[in-house]
C-alpha positions in Angstrom: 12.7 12.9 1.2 12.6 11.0 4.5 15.8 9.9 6.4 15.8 5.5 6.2 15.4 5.6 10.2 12.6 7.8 10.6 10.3 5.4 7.9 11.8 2.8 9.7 10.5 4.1 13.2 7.2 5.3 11.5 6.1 1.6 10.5 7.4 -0.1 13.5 5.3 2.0 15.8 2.3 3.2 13.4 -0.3 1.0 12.7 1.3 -2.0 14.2 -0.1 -1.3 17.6 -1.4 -4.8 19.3 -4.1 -4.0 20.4 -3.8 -6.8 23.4 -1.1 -4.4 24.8 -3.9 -1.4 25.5 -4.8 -2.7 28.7 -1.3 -2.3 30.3 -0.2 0.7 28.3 -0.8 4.6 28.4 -3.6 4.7 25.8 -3.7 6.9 22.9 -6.0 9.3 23.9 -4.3 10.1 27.4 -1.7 10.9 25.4 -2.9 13.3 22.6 -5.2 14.9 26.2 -1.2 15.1 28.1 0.2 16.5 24.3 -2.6 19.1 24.3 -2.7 20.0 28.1 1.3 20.2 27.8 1.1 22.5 24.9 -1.4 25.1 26.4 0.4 25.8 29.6 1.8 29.4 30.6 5.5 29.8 30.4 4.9 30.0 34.4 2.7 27.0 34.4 5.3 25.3 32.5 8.1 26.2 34.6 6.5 25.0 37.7 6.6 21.8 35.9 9.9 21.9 35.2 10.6 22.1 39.1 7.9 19.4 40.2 9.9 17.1 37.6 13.1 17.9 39.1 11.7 17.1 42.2 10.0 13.9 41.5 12.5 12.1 39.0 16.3 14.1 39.6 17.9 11.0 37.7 15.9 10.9 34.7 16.3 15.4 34.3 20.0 14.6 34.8 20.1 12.1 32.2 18.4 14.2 29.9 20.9 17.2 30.4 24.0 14.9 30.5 23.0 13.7 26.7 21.4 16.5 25.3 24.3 19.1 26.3 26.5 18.0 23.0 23.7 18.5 20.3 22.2 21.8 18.7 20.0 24.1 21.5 16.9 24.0 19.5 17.2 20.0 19.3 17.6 20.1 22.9 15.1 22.5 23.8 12.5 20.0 21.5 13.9 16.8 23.6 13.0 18.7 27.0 9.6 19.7 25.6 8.9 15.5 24.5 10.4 14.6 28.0 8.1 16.4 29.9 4.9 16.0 27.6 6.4 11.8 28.4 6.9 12.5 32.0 3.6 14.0 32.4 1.2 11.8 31.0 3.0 8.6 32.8 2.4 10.8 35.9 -1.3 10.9 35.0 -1.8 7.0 33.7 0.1 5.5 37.5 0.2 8.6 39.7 1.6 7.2 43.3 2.1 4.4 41.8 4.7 6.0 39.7 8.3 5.4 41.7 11.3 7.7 41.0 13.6 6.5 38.4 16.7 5.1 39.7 20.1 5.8 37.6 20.4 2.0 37.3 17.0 1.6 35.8 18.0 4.3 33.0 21.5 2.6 32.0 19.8 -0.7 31.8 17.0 1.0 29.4 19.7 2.5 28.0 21.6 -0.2 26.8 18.8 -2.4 26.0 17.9 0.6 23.6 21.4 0.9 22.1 21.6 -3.0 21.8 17.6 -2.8 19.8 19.0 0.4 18.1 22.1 -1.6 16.9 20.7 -4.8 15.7 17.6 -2.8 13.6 20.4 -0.9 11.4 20.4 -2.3 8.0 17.7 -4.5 8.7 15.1 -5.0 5.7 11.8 -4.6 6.0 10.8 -8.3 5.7 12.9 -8.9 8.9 11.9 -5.8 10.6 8.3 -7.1 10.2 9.7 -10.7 12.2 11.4 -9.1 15.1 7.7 -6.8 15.2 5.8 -10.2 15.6 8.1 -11.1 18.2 8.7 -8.1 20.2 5.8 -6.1 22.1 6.2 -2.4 22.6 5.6 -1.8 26.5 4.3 1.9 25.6 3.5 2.3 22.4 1.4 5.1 22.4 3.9 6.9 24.0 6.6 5.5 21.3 4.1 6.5 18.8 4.2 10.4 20.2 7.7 10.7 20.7 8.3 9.5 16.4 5.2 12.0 15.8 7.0 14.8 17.3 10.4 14.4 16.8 9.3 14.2 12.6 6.4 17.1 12.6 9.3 19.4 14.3 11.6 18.7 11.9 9.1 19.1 9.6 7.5 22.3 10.8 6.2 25.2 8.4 6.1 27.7 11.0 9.5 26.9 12.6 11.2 23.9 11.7 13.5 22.0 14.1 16.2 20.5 11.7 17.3 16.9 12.6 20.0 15.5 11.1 19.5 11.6 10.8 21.8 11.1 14.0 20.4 13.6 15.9 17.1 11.9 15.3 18.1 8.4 16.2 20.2 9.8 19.0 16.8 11.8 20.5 14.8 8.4 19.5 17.2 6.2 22.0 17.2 9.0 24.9 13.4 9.3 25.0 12.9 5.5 24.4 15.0 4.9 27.2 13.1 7.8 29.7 10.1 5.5 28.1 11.4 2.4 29.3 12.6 4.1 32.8 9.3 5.3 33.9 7.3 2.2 32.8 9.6 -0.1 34.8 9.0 2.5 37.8 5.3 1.8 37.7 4.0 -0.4 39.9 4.2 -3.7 39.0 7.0 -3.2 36.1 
């Protein structure tokens, strides 16, 4: 049986996509291509990402370390792979027009994300379906990925990833926030 939050992220960024939002966010099939292109590289290939992304956004890698360093390695190791697959494919939608992330743009994502995060729980599904109407996802594509994979690892056949509940929500508000982050760093934002 699903946990409350994860049917709760699953309707708020499933079908619910506006469609008047496509023309400013990452669309869906950049990001399924990114997902794909991601998951085929070498284990060289994919280290030489790992140190282009270091290069490009230090903040954002440091962020990720600093609050993945407390929960299980194989939830980490799955937050790292969803980071970089995010990374990537805002790389490819804004290229030079993507800026490094400053730290100040992460804890104001961040607390936005904890304040959203906070005023969701307990919510019911009528009112969840108000604050939808009033509140457009910047990414949600992206949004839309992150839920996907954070629920088909956990639950994986081949090799499960098991998330409890809070280390769910807790990846959900880290990866939101690198969301939020590098859309504000694109031009414009």
């Amino acid at each position: 049986m699903e946990h409350a939050l994860i049917i709760t992220l699953r309707w708020v960024v499933g079908a619910r996509i506006r469609e008047e939002r496509d023309m400013e966010a990452i669309s869906e099939a950049m990001m399924e291509e990114t997902w794909m292109e991601m998951g085929s590289l070498e284990p060289q290939e994919a280290q030489g990402q790992v140190q282009e992304v270091w290069r490009r956004q230090p903040e954002l890698m440091q962020f990720l370390m600093e609050l993945t360093e407390d929960i299980s390695q194989e939830a980490s190791e799955l937050a790292f792979y969803i980071f970089f697959v995010v990374v990537r494919v805002f790389e490819k939608a804004y290229g030079e027009e993507l800026h490094e992330v400053m730290a100040e743009q992460i804890v104001e994502s961040f607390e936005a994300n904890q304040d959203l995060i906070e005023r969701l729980a307990g919510l019911n599904e009528p009112i969840l379906e108000k604050l939808w109407e009033t509140t457009l996802l910047e990414q949600p594509y992206v949004l839309k990925y992150v839920v996907e994979a954070l629920v088909e690892a956990s639950q994986s056949q081949e090799d499960p990833v098991e998330l409890s509940e809070h280390e769910f929500g807790y990846l959900f508000l880290v990866l939101k926030t690198v969301i939020d982050a590098l859309h504000k760093a694109s031009v414009g934002k």
